[in-house]
C-alpha positions as CSV (number, residue, x, y, z in Angstrom):
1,X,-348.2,-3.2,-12.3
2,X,-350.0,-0.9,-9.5
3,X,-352.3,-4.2,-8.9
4,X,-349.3,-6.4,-8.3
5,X,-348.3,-3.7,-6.0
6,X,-350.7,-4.1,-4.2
7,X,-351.3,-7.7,-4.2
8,X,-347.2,-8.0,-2.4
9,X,-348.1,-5.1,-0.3
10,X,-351.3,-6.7,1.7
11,X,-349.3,-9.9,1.0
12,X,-346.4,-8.2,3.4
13,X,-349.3,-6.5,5.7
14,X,-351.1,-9.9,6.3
15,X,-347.7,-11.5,7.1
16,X,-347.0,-9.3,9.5
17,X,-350.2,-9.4,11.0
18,X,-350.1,-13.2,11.4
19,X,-346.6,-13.1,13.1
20,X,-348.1,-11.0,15.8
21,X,-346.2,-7.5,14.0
22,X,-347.9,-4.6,12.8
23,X,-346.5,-2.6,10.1
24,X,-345.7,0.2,12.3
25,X,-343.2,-2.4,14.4
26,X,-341.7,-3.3,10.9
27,X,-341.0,-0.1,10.2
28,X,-339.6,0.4,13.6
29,X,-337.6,-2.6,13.3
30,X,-336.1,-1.9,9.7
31,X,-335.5,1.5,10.3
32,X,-333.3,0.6,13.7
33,X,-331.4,-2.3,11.6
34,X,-330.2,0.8,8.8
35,X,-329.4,2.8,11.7
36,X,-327.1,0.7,13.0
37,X,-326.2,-0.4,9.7
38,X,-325.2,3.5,8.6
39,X,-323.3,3.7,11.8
40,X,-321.0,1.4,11.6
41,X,-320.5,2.2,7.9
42,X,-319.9,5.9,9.3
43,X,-317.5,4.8,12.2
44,X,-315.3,2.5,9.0
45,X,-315.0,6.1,7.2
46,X,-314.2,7.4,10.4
47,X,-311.2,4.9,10.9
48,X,-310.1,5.8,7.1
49,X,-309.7,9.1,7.4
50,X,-307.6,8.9,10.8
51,X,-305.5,6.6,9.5
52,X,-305.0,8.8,6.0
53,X,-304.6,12.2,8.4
54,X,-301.9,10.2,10.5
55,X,-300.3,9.2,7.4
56,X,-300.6,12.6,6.0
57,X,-298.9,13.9,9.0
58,X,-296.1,11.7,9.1
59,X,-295.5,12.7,5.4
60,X,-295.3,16.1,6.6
61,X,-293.4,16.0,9.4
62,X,-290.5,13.7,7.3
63,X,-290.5,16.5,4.5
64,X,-290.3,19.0,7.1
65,X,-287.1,17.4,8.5
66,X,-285.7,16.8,5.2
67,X,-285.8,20.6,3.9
68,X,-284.4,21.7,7.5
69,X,-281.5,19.3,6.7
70,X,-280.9,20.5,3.2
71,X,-280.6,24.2,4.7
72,X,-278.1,23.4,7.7
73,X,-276.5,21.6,4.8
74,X,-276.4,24.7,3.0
75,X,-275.5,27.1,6.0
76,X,-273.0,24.4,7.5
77,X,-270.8,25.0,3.7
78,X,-268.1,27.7,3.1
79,X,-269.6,28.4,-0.4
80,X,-272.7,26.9,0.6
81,X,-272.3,24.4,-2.3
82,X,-270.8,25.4,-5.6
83,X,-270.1,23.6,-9.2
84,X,-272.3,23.2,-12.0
85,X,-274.1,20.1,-10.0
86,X,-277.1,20.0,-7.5
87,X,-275.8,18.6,-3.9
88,X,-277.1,16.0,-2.0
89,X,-278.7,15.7,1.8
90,X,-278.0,11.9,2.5
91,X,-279.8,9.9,5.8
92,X,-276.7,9.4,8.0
93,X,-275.9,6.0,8.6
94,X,-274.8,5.7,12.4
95,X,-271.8,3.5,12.1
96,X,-270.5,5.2,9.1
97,X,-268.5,8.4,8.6
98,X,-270.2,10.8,6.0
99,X,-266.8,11.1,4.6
100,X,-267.4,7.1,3.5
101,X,-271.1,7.7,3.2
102,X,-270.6,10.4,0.4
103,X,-267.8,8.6,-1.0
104,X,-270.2,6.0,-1.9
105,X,-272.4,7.9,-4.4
106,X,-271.4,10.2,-6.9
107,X,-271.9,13.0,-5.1
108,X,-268.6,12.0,-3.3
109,X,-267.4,15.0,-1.5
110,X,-268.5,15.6,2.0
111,X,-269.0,19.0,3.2
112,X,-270.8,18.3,7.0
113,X,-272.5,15.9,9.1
114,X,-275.5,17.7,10.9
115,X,-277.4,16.8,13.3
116,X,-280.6,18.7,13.8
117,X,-284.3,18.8,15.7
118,X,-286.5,21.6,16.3
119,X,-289.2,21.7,18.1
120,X,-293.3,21.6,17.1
121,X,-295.9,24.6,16.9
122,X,-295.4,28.1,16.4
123,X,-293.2,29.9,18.8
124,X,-294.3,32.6,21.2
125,X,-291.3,34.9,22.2
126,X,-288.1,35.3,20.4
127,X,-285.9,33.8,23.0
128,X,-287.4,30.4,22.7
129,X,-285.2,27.7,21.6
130,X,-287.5,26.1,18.7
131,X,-284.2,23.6,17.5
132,X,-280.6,22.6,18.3
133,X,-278.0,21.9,15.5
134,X,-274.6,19.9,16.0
135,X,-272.1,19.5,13.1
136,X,-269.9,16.6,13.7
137,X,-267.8,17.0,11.1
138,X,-266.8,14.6,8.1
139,X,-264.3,12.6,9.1
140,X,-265.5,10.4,11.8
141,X,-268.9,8.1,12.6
142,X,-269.5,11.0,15.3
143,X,-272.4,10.2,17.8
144,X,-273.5,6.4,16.8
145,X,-276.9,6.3,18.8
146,X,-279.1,4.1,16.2
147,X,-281.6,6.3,17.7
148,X,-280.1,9.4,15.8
149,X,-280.8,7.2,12.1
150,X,-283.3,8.1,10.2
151,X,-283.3,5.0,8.4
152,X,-283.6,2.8,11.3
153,X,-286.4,4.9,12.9
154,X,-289.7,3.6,13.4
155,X,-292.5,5.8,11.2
156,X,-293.2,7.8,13.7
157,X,-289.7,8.5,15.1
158,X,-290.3,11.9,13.2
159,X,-292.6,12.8,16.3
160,X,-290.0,11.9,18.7
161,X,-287.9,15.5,18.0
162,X,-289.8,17.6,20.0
163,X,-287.6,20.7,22.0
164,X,-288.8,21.0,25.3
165,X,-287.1,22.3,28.6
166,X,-286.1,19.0,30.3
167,X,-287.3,16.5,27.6
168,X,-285.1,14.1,28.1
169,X,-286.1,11.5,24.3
170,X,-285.9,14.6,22.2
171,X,-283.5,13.2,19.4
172,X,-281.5,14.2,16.5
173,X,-282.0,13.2,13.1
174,X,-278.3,13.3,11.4
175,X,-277.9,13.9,7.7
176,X,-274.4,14.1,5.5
177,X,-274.1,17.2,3.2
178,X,-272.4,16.0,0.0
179,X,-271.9,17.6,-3.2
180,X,-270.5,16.5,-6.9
181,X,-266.6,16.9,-7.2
């Protein structure tokens, strides 16, 4: 076995003697070619694992949103939901009262419509305004900006409900507070 070994080893020497290369180059030359190679294998698993984080995020963010609603849901109630049944946070639809909305399911009583956005990172004094709140009540479509529906968002829309002093885009997400009759 060690003789054949050797025999493809000054085989591979010779070879690269006649084409003008010494082993040295060869090794040069293959070790570049897996540098590169490892590189742009590296930079792939780079690309991954943005793309995961970024997903990751927006997962985050939407949850986030979705447990503030079901608390203004709960605050925005006179008995902050009662009966021997779970409530429900529904996406607002923008064209549709929540009255209708809830009416639809069978958690069919509305209590509210809120509208909520808060704003990202940790806050730094206690008079900053890290969210604003409107309750439009059940009864009517209230605001019908398709900008305010979570449903037709894009993905990222989540990352559009920043609070900042003059931010102008910040926008509510609107959900409708129903419970089980």
């Amino acid at each position: 076995m060690y003789k054949m070994l050797a025999l493809v080893m000054t085989l591979v020497i010779l070879g690269n003697q006649v084409a003008g290369c010494s082993i040295e180059e060869e090794i040069t030359r293959i070790s570049v070619r897996e540098a590169v190679k490892s590189e742009l294998e590296m930079k792939k698993e780079v690309e991954t694992l943005r793309s995961e984080m970024l997903e990751m995020k927006r997962d985050v963010a939407w949850y986030s949103l979705h447990v503030a609603a079901t608390a203004a849901c709960r605050g925005s109630t006179e008995t902050g939901g009662h009966g021997p049944h779970g409530n429900a946070v529904l996406p607002k639809q923008n064209t549709k009262s929540c009255a209708d909305q809830c009416g639809e399911t069978e958690y069919s009583v509305c209590d509210a419509d809120v509208a909520i956005h808060g704003s990202f990172g940790k806050a730094t004094s206690y008079t900053e305004n890290v969210g604003q709140f409107y309750n439009y009540g059940c009864a009517t479509p209230g605001n019908t900006n398709a900008l305010f529906d979570e449903v037709k968002a894009d993905e990222d829309g989540v990352f559009d409900l920043d609070v900042e002093p003059g931010h102008t885009t910040s926008r509510y997400y609107r959900f409708c507070c129903c419970r089980f009759p």
